[in-house]
py3Dmol code that shows the C-alpha trace and the ligand (Angstrom):
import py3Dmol

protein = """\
ATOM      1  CA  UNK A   1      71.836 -46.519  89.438  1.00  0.00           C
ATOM      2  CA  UNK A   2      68.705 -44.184  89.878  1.00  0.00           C
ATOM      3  CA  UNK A   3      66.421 -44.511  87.150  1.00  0.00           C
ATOM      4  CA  UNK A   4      64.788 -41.098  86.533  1.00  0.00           C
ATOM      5  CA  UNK A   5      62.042 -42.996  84.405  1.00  0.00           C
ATOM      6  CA  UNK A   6      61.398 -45.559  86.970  1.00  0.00           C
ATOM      7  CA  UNK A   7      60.528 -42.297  89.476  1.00  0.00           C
ATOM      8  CA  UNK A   8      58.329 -40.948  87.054  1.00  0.00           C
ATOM      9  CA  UNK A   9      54.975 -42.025  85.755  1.00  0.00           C
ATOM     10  CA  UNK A  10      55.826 -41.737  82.347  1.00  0.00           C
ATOM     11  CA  UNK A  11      54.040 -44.727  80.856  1.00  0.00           C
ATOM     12  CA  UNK A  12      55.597 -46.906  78.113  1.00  0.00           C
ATOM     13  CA  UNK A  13      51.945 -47.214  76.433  1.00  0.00           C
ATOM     14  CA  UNK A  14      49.541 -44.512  75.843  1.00  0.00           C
ATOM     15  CA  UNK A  15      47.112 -43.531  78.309  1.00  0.00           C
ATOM     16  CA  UNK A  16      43.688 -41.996  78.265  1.00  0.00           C
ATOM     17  CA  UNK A  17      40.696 -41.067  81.432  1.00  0.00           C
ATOM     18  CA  UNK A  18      39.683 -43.835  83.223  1.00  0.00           C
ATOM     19  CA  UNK A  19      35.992 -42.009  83.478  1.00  0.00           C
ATOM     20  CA  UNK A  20      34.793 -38.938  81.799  1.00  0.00           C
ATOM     21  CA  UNK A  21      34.575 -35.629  83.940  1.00  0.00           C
ATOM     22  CA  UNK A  22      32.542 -32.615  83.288  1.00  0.00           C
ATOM     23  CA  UNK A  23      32.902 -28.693  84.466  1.00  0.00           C
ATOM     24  CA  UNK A  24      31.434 -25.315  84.052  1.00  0.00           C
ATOM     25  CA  UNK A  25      32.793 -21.925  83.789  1.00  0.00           C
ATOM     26  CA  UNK A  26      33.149 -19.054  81.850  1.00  0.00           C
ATOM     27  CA  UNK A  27      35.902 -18.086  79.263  1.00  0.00           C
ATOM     28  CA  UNK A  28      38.558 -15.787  80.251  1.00  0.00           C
ATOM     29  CA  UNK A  29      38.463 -13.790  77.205  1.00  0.00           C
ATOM     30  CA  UNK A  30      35.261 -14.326  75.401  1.00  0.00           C
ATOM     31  CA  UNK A  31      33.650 -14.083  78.991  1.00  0.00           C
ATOM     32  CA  UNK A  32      31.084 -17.040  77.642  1.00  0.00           C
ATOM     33  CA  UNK A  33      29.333 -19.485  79.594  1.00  0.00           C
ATOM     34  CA  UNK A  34      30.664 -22.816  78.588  1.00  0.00           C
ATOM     35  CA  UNK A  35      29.827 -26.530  80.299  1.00  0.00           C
ATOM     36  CA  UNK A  36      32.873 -29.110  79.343  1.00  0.00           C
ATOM     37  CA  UNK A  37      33.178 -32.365  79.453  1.00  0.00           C
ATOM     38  CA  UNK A  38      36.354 -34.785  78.716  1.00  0.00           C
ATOM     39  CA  UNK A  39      36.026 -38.201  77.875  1.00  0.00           C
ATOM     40  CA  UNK A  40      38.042 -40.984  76.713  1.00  0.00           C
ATOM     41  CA  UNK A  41      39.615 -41.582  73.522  1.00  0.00           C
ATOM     42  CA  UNK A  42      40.943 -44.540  71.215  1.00  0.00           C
ATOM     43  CA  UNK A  43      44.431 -45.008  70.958  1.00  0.00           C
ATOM     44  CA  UNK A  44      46.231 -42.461  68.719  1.00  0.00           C
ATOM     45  CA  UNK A  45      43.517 -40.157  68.678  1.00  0.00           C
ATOM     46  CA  UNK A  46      45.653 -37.417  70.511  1.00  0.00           C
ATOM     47  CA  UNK A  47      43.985 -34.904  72.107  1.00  0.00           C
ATOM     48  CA  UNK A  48      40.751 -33.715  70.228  1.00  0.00           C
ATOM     49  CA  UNK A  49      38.254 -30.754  70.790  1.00  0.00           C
ATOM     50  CA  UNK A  50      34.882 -31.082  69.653  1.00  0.00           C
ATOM     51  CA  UNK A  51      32.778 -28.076  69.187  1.00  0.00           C
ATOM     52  CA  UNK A  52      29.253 -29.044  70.020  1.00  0.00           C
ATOM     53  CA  UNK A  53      27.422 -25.361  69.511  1.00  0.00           C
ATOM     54  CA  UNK A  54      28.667 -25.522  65.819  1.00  0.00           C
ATOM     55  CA  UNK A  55      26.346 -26.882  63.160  1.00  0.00           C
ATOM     56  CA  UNK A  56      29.237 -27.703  60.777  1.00  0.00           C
ATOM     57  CA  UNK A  57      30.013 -31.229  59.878  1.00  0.00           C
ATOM     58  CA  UNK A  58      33.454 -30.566  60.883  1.00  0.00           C
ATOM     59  CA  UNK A  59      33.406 -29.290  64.365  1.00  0.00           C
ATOM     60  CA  UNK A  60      36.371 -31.232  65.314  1.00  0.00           C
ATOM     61  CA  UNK A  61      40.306 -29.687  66.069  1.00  0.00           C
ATOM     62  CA  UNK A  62      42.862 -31.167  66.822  1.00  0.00           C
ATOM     63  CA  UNK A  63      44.789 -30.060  69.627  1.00  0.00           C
ATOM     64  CA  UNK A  64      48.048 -30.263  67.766  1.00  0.00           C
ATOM     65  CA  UNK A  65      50.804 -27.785  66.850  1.00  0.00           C
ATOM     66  CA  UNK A  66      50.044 -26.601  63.010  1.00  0.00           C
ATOM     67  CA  UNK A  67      46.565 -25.805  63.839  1.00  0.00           C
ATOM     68  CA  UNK A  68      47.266 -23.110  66.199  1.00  0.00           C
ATOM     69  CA  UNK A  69      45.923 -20.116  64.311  1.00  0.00           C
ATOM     70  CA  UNK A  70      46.055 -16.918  66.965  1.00  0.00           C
ATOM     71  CA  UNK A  71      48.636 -16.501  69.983  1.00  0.00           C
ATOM     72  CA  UNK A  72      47.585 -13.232  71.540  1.00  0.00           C
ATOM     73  CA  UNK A  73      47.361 -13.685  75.128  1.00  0.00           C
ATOM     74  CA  UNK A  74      46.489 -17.022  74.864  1.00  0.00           C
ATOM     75  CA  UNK A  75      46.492 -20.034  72.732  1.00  0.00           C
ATOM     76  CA  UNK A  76      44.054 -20.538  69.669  1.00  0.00           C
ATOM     77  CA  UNK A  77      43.400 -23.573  67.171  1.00  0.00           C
ATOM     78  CA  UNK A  78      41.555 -23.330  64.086  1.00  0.00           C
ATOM     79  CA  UNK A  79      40.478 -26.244  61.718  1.00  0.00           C
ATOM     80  CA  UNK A  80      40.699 -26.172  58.029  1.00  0.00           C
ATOM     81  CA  UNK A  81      36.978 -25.120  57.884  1.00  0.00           C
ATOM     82  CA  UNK A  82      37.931 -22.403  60.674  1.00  0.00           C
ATOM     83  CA  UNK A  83      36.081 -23.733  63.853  1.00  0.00           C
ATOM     84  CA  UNK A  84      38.131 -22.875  66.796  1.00  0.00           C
ATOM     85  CA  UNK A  85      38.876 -23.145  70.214  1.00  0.00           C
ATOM     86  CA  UNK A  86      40.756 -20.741  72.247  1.00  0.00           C
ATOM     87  CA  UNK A  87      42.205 -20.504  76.311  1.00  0.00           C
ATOM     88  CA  UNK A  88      43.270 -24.548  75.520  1.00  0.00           C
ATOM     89  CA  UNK A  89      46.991 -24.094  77.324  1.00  0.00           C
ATOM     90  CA  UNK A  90      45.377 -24.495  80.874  1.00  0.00           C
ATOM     91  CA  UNK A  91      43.920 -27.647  80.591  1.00  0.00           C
ATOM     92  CA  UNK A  92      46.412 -29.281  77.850  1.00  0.00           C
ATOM     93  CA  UNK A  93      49.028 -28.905  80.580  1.00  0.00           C
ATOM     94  CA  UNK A  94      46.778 -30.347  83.009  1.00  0.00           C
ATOM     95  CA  UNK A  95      46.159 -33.435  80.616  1.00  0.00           C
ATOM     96  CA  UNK A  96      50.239 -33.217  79.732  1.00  0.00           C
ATOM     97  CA  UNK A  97      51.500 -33.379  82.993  1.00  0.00           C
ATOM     98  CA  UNK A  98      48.642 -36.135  84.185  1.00  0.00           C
ATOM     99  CA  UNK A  99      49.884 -38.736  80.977  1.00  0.00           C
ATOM    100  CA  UNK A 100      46.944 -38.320  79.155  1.00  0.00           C
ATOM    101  CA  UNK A 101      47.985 -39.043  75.544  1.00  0.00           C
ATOM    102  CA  UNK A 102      44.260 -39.544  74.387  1.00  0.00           C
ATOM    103  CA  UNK A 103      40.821 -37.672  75.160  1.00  0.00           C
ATOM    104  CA  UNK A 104      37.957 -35.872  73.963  1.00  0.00           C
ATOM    105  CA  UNK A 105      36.977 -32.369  74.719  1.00  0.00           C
ATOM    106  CA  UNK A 106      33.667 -31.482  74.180  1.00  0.00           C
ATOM    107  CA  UNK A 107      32.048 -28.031  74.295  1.00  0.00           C
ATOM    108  CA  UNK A 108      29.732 -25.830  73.971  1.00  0.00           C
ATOM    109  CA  UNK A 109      31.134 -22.550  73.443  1.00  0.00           C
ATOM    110  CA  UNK A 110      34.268 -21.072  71.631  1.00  0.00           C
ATOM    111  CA  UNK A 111      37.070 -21.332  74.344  1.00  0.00           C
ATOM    112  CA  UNK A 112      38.030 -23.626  77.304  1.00  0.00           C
ATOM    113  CA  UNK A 113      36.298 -22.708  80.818  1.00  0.00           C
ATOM    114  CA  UNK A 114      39.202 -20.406  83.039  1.00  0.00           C
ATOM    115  CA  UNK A 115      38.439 -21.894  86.616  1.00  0.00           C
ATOM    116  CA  UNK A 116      40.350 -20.060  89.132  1.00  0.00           C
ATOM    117  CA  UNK A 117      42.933 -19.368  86.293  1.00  0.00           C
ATOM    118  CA  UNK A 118      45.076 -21.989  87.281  1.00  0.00           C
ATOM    119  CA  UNK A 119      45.628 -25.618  86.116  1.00  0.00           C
ATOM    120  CA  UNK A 120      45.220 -27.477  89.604  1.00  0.00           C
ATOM    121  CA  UNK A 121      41.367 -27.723  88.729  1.00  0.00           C
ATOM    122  CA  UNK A 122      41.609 -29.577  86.085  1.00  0.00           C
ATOM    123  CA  UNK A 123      44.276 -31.719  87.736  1.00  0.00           C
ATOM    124  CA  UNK A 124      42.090 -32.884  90.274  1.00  0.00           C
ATOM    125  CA  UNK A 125      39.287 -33.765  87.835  1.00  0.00           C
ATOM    126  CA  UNK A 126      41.686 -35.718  85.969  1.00  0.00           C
ATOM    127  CA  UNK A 127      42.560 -37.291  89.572  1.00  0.00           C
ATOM    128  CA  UNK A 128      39.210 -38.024  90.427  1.00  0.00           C
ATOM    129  CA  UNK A 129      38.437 -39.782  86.908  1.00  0.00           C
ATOM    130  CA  UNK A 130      41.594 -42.135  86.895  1.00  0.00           C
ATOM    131  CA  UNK A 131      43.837 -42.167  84.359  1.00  0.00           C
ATOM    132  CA  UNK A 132      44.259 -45.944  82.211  1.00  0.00           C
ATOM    133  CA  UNK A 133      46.921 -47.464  80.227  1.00  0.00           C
ATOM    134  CA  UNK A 134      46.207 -48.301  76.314  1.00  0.00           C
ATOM    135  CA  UNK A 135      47.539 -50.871  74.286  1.00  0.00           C
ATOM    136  CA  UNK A 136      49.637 -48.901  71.744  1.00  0.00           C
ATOM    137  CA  UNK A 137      53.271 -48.339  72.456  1.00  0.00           C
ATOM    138  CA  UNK A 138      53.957 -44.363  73.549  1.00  0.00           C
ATOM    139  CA  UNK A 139      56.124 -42.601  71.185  1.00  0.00           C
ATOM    140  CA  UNK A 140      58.500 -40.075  71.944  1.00  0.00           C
ATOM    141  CA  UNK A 141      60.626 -36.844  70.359  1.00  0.00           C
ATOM    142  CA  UNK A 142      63.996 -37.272  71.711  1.00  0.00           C
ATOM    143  CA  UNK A 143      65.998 -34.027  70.755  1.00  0.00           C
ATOM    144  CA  UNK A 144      69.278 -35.030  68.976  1.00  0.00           C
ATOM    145  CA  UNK A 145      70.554 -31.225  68.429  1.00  0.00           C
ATOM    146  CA  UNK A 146      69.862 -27.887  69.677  1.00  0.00           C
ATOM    147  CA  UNK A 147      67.113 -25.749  67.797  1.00  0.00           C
ATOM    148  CA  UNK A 148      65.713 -22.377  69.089  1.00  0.00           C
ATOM    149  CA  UNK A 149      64.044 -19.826  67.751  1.00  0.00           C
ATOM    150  CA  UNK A 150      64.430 -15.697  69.338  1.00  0.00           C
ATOM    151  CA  UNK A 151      62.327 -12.727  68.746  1.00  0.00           C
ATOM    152  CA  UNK A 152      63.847  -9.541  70.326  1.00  0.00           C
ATOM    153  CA  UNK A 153      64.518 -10.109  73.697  1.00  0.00           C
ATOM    154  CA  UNK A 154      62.799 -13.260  73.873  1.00  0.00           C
ATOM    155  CA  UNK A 155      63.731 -16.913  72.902  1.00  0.00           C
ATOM    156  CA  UNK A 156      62.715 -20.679  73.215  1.00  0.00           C
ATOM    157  CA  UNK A 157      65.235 -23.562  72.073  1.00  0.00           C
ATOM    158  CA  UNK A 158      65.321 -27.281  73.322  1.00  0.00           C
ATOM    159  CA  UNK A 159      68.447 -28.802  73.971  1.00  0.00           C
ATOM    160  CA  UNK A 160      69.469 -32.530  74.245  1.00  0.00           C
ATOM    161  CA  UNK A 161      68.609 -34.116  77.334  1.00  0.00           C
ATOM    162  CA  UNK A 162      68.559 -37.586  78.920  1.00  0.00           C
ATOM    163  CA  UNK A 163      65.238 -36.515  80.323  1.00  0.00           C
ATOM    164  CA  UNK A 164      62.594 -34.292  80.093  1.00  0.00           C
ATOM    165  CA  UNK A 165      63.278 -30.712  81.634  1.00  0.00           C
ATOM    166  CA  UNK A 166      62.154 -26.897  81.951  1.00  0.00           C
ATOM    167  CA  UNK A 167      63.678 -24.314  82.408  1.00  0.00           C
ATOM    168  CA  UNK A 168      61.859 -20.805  81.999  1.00  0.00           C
ATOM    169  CA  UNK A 169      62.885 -17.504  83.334  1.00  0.00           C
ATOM    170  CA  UNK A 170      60.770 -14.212  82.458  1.00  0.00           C
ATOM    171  CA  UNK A 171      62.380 -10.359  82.963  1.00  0.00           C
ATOM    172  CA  UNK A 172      59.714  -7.597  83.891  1.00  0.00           C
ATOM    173  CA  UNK A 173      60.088  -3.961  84.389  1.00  0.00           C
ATOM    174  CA  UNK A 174      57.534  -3.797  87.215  1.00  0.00           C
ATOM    175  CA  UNK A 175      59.361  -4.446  90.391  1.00  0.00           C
ATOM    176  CA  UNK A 176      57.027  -6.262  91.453  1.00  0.00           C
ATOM    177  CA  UNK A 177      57.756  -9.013  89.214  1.00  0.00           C
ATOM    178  CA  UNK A 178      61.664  -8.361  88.116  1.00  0.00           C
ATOM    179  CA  UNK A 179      63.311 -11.398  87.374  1.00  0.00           C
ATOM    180  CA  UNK A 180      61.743 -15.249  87.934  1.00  0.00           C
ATOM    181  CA  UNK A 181      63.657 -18.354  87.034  1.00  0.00           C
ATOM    182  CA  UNK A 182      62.117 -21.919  87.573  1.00  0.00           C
ATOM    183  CA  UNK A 183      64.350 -24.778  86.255  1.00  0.00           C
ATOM    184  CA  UNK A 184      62.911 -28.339  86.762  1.00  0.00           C
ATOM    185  CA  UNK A 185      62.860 -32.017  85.211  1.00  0.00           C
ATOM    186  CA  UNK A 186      59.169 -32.783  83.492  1.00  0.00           C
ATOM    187  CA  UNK A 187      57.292 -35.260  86.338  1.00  0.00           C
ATOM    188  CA  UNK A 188      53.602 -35.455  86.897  1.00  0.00           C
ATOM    189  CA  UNK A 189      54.549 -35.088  90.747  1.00  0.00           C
ATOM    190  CA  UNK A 190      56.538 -31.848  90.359  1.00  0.00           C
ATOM    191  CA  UNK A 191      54.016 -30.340  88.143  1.00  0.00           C
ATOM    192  CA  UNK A 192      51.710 -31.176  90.814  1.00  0.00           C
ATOM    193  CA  UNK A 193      53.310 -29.727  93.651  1.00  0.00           C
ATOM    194  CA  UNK A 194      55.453 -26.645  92.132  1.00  0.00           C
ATOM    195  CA  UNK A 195      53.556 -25.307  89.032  1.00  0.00           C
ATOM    196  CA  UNK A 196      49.830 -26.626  88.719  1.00  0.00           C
ATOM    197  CA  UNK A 197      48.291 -23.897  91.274  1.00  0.00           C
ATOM    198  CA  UNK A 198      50.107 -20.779  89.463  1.00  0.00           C
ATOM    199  CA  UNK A 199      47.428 -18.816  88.554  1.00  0.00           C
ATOM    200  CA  UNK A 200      47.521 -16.218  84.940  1.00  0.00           C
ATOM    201  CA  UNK A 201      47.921 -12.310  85.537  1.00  0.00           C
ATOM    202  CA  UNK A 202      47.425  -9.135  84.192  1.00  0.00           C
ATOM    203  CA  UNK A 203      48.145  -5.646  84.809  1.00  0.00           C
ATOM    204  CA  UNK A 204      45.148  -3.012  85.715  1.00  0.00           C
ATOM    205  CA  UNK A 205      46.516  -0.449  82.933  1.00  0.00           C
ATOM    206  CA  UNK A 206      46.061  -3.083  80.129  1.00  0.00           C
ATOM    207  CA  UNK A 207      42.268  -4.217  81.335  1.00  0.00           C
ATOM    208  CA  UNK A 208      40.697  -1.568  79.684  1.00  0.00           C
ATOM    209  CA  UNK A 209      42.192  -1.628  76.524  1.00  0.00           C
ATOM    210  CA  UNK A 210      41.624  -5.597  76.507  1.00  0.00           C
ATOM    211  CA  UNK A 211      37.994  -5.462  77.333  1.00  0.00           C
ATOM    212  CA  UNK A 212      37.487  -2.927  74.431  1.00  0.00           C
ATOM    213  CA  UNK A 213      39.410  -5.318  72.233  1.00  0.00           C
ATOM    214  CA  UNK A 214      36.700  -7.969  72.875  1.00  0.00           C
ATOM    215  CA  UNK A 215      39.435  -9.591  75.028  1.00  0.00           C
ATOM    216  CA  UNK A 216      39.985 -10.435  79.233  1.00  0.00           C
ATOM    217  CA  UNK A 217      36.142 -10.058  79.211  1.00  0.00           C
ATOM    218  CA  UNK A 218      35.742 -13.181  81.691  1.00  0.00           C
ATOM    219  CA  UNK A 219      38.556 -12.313  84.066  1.00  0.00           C
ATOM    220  CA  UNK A 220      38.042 -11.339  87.569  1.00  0.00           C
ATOM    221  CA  UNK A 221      40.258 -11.406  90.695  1.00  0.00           C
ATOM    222  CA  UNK A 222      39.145 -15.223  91.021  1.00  0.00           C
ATOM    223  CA  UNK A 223      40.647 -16.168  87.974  1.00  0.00           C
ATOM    224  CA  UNK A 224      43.678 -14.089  87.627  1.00  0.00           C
ATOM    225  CA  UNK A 225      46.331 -12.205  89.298  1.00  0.00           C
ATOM    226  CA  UNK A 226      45.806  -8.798  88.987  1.00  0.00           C
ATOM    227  CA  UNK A 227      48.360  -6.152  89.378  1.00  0.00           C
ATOM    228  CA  UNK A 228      47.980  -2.031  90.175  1.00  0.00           C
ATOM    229  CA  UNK A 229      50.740  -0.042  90.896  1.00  0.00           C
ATOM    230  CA  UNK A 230      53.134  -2.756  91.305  1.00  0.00           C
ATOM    231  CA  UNK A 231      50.987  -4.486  94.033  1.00  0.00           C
ATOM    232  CA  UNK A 232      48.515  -7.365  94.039  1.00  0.00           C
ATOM    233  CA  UNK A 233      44.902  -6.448  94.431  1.00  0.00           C
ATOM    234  CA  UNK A 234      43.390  -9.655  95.391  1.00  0.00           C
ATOM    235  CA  UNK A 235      42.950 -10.080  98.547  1.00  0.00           C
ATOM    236  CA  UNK A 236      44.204 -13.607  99.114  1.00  0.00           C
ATOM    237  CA  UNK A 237      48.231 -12.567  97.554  1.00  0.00           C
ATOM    238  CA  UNK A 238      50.167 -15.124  95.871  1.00  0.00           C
ATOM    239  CA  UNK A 239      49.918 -18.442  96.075  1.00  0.00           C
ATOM    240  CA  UNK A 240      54.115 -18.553  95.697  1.00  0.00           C
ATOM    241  CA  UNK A 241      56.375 -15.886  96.022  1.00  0.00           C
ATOM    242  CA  UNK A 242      57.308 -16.569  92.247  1.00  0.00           C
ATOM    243  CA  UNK A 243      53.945 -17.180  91.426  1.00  0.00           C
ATOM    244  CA  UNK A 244      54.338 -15.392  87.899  1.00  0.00           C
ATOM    245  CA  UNK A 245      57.679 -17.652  85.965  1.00  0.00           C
ATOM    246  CA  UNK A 246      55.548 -20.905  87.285  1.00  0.00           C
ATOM    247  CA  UNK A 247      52.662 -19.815  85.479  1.00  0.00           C
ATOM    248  CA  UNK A 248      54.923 -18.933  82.311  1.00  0.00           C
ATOM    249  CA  UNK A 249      56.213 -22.157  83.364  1.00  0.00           C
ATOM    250  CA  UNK A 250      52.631 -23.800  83.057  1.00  0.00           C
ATOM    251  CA  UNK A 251      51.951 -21.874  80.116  1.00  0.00           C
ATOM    252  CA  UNK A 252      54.768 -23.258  78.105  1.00  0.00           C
ATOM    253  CA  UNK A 253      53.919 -27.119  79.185  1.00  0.00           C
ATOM    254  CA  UNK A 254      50.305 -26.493  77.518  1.00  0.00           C
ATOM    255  CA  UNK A 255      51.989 -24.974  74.585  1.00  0.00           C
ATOM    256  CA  UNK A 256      54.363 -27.451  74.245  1.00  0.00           C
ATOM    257  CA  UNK A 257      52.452 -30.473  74.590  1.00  0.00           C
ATOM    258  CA  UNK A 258      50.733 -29.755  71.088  1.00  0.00           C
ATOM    259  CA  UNK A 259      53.626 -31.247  69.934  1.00  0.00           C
ATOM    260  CA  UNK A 260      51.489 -34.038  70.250  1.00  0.00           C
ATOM    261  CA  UNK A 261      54.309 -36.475  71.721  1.00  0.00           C
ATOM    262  CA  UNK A 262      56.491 -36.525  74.979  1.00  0.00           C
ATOM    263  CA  UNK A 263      59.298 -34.615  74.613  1.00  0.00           C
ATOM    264  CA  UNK A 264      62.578 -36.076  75.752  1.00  0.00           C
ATOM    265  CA  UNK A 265      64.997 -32.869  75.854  1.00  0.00           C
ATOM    266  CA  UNK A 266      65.654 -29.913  78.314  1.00  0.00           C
ATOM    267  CA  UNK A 267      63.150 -27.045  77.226  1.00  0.00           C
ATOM    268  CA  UNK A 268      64.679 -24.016  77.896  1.00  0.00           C
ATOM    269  CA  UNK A 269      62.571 -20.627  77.403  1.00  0.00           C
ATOM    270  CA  UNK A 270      63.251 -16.847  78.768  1.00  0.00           C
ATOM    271  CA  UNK A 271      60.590 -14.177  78.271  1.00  0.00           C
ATOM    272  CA  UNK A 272      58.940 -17.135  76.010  1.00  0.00           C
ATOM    273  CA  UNK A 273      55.341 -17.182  75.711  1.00  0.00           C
ATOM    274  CA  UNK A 274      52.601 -18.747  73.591  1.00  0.00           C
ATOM    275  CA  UNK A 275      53.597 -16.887  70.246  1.00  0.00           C
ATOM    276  CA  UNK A 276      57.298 -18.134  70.733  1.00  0.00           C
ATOM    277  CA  UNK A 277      56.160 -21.558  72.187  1.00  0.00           C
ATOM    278  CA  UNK A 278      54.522 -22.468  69.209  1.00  0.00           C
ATOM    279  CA  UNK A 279      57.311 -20.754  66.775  1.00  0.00           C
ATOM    280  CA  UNK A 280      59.865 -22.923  68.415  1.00  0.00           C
ATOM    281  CA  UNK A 281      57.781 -26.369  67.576  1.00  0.00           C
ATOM    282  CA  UNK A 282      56.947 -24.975  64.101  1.00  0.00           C
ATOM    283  CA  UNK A 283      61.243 -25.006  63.605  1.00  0.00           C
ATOM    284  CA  UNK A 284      61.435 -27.989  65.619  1.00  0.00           C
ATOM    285  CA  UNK A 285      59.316 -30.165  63.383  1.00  0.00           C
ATOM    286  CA  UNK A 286      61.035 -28.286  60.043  1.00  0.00           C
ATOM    287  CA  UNK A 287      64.468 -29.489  60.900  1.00  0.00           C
ATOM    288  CA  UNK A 288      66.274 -32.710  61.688  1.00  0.00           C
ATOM    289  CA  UNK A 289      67.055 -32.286  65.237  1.00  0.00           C
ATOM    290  CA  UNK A 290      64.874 -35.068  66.580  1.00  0.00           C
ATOM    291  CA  UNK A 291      64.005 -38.633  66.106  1.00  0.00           C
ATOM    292  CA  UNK A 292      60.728 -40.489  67.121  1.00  0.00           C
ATOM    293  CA  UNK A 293      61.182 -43.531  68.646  1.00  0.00           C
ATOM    294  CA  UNK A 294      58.964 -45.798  71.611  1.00  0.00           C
ATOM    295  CA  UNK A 295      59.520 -44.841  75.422  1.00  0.00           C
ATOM    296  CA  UNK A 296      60.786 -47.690  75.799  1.00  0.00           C
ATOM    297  CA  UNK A 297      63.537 -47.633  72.914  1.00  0.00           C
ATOM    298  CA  UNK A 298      64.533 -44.111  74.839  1.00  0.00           C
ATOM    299  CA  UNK A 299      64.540 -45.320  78.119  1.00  0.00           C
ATOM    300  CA  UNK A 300      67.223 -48.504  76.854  1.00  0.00           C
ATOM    301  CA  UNK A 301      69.273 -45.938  75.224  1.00  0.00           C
ATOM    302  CA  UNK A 302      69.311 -43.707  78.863  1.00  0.00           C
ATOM    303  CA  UNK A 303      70.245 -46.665  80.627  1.00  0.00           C
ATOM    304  CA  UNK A 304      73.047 -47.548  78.384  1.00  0.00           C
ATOM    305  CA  UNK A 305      74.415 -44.027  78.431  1.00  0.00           C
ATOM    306  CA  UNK A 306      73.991 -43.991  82.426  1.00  0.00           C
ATOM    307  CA  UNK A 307      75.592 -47.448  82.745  1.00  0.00           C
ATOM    308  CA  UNK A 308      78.573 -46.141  80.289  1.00  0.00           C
ATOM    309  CA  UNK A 309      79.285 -42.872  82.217  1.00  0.00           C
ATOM    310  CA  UNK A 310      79.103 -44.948  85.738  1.00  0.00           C
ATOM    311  CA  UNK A 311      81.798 -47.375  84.693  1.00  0.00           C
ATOM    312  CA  UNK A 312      83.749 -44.400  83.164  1.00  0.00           C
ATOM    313  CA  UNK A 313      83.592 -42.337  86.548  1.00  0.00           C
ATOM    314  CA  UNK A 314      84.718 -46.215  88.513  1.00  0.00           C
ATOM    315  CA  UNK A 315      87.364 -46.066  86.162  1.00  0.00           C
ATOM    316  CA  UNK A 316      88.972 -42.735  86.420  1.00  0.00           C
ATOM    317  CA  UNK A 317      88.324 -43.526  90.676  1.00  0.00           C
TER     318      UNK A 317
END
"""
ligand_1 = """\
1
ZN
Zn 48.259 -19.063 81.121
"""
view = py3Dmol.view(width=600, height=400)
view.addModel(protein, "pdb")
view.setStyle({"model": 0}, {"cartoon": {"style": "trace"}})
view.addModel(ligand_1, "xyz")
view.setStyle({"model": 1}, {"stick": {}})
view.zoomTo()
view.show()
């Protein structure tokens, strides 16, 4: 019997950095300088951003699903006394898909550096610092019933699954772009290889209107995909043919992980993106269609279930 866990570094105890790691950049929207720097954190801390410009005693948010506070082209989180922190998707899937359950990110400006508008940056900081196991026992969501959430043509749901999964497909009307459809189980190594490197994008007839908007005001062709008259401008192309769904793809990892947990269902989202993201964990935590248990309590449960349908199939043989 292949054991999908045993291929995967999901980590029956929580992780955090082995070493602290430190970039610059500038924010894609805000267009501010900003120097970051990610350390490690205690067990159960969770991912935390600490805003280190702010004079107010509480210049701490937690990256975590009920304090996202704006969704408009990117993901925001707000504390109660409204510091915030904005462009956070990039590097939470980066921290996501490396097992990172605990760190510290400390700034200096309102929103998270864009790098080249990708997550593989970040992934290779996170490389370079090491990544070590905690103490505490990992907890999990495990999806016991569908829930979903739709908004026009658009909708997010998770589904039962014996392990983690993604499935995101995205519908445009520029040619261009048409119709994208990445489908693929949740492993640091797949992340890696097939999603980290998809870069954001935007379209040259919305720039304008952004930058007057106060928003896109950091973006440049080395940060983002940008698209005229159904073409790419920069120079370099694509880094994948499909380059666009793996970024929604990316995107929706980032979102998702403020669920604050590992998520053991199938994810599946079409034309989903950080508004519906976060709409579908607001349901998901308001209903009964999951159960928190340890990794390892899941994992004993997927082996059972394996080990059942085997000796079912050598029956029926
Ligand atoms: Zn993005």
């Amino acid at each position: 019997m292949s054991d999908f866990f045993a291929n995967t570094d999901l980590s029956f105890k929580q992780q955090t950095l082995a070493d602290s790691f430190v970039c610059m950049g500038r924010g894609l929207h805000t267009g501010l300088r900003v120097v970051m720097s990610v350390i490690p954190a205690e067990e159960n801390t969770g991912i935390e951003f600490v805003r280190r410009d702010v004079t107010h005693t509480d210049n701490v948010v937690l990256a975590r699903w009920d304090k996202v506070s704006d969704t408009e082209l990117s993901t925001t989180i707000s504390n109660a006394n409204g510091i915030r922190v904005s462009t956070i998707e990039h590097l939470m899937a980066a921290l996501n898909a490396s097992g990172i359950d605990n760190a510290r990110v400390i700034l200096d400006a309102p929103e998270v550096p864009i790098m080249d508008g990708s997550s593989a940056p970040f992934i290779e900081l996170i490389h370079k610092a090491g990544v070590v196991q905690q103490r505490a026992e990992r907890q999990v969501i495990v999806i016991n019933r569908p829930v979903g959430v739709t908004e026009n043509k658009a909708s997010a749901s998770y589904l039962p699954s014996a392990v983690p999964w993604l499935d995101m497909s995205i519908d445009f009307s520029q040619r261009l772009i048409g119709r994208q459809r990445l489908s693929l189980p949740f492993t640091s190594q797949l992340f890696c290889e097939e999603v980290a490197g998809a870069r954001t994008f935007g379209f040259e007839e919305h720039l304008m209107e952004l930058k007057r908007r106060g928003l896109a005001r950091g973006s440049s062709l080395d940060n983002a995909i940008l698209i005229a008259n159904d073409r790419v401008v920069n120079r370099e192309g694509l880094r994948y043919a499909d380059e666009f769904v793996r970024h929604k793809f990316l995107d929706a990892v980032g979102d998702l992980a403020l669920a604050g947990h590992y998520v053991i269902g199938q994810f599946k989202g079409h034309r989903s993106g950080h508004r519906l993201n976060n709409q579908l964990l607001r349901e998901l935590f308001a209903s009964n269609c999951w159960e928190m248990m340890p990794l390892r309590q899941a994992h004993d449960i997927w082996v059972d279930f394996m080990q059942e349908q085997e000796a079912r199939i050598s029956k029926s043989a």
